[in-house]
C-alpha positions in Angstrom: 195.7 189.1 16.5 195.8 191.3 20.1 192.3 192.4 21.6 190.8 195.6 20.9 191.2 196.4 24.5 192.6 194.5 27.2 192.3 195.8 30.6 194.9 194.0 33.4 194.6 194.6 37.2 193.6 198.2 36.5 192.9 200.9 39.8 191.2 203.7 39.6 190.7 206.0 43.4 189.8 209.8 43.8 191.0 210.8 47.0 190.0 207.7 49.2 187.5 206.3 47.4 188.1 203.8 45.5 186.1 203.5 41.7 187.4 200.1 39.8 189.1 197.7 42.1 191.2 195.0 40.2 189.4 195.5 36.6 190.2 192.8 34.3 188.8 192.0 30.5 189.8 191.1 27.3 187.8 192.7 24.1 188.4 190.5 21.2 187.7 192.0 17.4 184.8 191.9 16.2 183.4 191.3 19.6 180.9 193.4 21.9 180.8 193.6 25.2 178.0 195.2 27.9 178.7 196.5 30.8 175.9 197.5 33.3 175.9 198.6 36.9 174.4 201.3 39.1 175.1 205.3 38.6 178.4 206.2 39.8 179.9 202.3 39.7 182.8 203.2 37.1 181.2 202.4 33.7 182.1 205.4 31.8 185.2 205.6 33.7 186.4 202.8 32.3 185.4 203.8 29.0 187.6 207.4 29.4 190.4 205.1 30.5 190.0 202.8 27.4 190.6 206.5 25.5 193.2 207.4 28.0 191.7 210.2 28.7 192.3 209.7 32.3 195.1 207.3 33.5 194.6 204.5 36.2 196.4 204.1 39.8 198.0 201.3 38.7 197.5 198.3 36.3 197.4 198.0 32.3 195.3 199.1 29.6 196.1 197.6 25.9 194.6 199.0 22.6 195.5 196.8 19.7 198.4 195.5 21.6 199.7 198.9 22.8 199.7 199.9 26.0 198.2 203.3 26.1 200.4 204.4 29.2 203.5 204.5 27.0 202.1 206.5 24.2 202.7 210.1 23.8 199.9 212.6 23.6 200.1 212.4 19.9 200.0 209.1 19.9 196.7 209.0 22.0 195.6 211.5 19.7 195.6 209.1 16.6 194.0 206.5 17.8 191.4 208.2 19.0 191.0 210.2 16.0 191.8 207.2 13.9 191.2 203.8 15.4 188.5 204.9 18.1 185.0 206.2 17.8 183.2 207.7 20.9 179.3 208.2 21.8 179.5 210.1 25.0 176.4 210.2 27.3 175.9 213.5 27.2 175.5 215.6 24.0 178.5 216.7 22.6 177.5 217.7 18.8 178.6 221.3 17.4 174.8 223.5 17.9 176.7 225.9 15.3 177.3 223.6 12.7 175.3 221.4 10.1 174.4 218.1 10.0 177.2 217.4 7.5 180.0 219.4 9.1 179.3 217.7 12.5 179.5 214.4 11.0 182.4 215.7 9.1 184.4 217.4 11.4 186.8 214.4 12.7 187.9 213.5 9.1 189.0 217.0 8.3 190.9 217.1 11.7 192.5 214.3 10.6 193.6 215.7 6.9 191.0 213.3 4.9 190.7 215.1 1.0 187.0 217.1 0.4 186.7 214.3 -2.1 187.3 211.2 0.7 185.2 213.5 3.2 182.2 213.8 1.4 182.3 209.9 0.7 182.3 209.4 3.9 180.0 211.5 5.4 177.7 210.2 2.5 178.0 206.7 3.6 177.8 207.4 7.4 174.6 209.6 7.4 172.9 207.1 5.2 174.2 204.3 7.2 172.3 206.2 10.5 169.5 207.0 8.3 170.2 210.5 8.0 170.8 211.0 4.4 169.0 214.0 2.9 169.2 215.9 6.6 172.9 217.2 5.7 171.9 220.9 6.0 169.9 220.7 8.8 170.8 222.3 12.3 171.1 220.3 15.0 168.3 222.3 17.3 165.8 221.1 13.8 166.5 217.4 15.2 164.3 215.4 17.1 166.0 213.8 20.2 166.2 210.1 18.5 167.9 212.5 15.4 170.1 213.5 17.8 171.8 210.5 19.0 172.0 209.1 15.4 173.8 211.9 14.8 176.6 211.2 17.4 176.5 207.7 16.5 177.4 209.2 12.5 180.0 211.9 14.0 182.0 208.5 15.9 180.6 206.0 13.2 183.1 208.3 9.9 185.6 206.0 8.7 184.5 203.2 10.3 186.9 203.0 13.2 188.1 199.3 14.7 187.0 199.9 18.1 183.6 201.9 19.0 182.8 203.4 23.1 179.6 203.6 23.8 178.4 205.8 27.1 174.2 205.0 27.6 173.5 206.0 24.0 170.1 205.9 24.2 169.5 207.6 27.5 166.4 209.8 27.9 165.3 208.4 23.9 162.0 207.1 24.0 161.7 203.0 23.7 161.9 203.1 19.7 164.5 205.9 18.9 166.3 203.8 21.4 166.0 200.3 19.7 166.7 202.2 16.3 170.3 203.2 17.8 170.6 199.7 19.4 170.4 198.0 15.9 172.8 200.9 14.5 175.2 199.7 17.1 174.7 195.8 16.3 174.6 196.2 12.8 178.0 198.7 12.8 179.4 195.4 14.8 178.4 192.8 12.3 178.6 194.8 8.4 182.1 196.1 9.7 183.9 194.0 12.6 183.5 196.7 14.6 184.9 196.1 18.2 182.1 197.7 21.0 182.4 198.4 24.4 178.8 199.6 25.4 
């Protein structure tokens, strides 16, 4: 079976300065891997290049076995729609829609049935420990709410490969050990692949 994500002899520069220098790993199924370093080393660089969101200098990046340089934007688009979840560092839920329609909102993107969707969405919040919230506004969430709610919005459908970009930044110590044990228990119950 090929690794989630494989990175091989990837580059990365803006202007003269240059980010990732000769990045190599291999993300096996099932597996999680950590990456820490200071601000501004390349960590969530590496994550938008794992989305190909941005592409490198030079060097390889694999997803399942596919090197993401030779896919077409639609391409890219399904597996990140599909295959890939994404908790960005900063907060990227919908402030004009409900907890259920944010967590929703990729599956109907994606033409999932109202029936499938509310399966789903069912299974995901409760997961997070957000069942019962579905009508709340994300403003009525506490920070710690929040990020579980992100964590839902990337968890739908259980994707094979999760990003994760400093989930719990700015949570206090327990909301962030809550969303830690998400994360771990997303990896074990479903074989989840994590980059953190």
């Amino acid at each position: 079976m090929s690794p989630a994500i494989e990175f091989r002899n990837v580059f990365l520069s803006f202007d003269d300065h240059v980010v990732l220098h000769d990045i190599s790993f291999t993300l096996d199924q099932g597996e999680m891997i950590v990456l820490t370093g200071v601000s501004g080393s390349g960590k969530s660089l590496l994550l938008r290049l794992a989305m190909g969101l941005i592409k490198p200098d030079s060097g390889q990046i694999f997803i399942e076995g596919r090197e993401i340089e030779n896919l077409t934007e639609p391409e890219l688009l399904n597996i990140r729609g599909g295959l890939m979840g994404m908790v960005f560092q900063e907060d990227s839920l919908f402030t004009g829609l409900p907890v259920y329609e944010n967590t929703a909102y990729r599956l109907e993107e994606h033409g999932w049935s109202d029936e499938e969707v509310q399966r789903a969405v069912t299974e995901v919040l409760r997961f997070v420990g957000l069942d019962g919230e579905e009508a709340k506004m994300p403003e009525e969430l506490s920070g710690g709410m929040k990020r579980r709610l992100e964590i839902a919005r990337a968890l739908i459908g259980w994707p094979r490969i999760m990003l994760f970009d400093e989930p719990t930044m700015s949570l206090d110590p327990l909301a962030a050990l809550k969303v830690l044990d998400l994360m771990i228990r997303a990896r074990d119950i479903n074989q989840i692949s994590s980059l953190y």
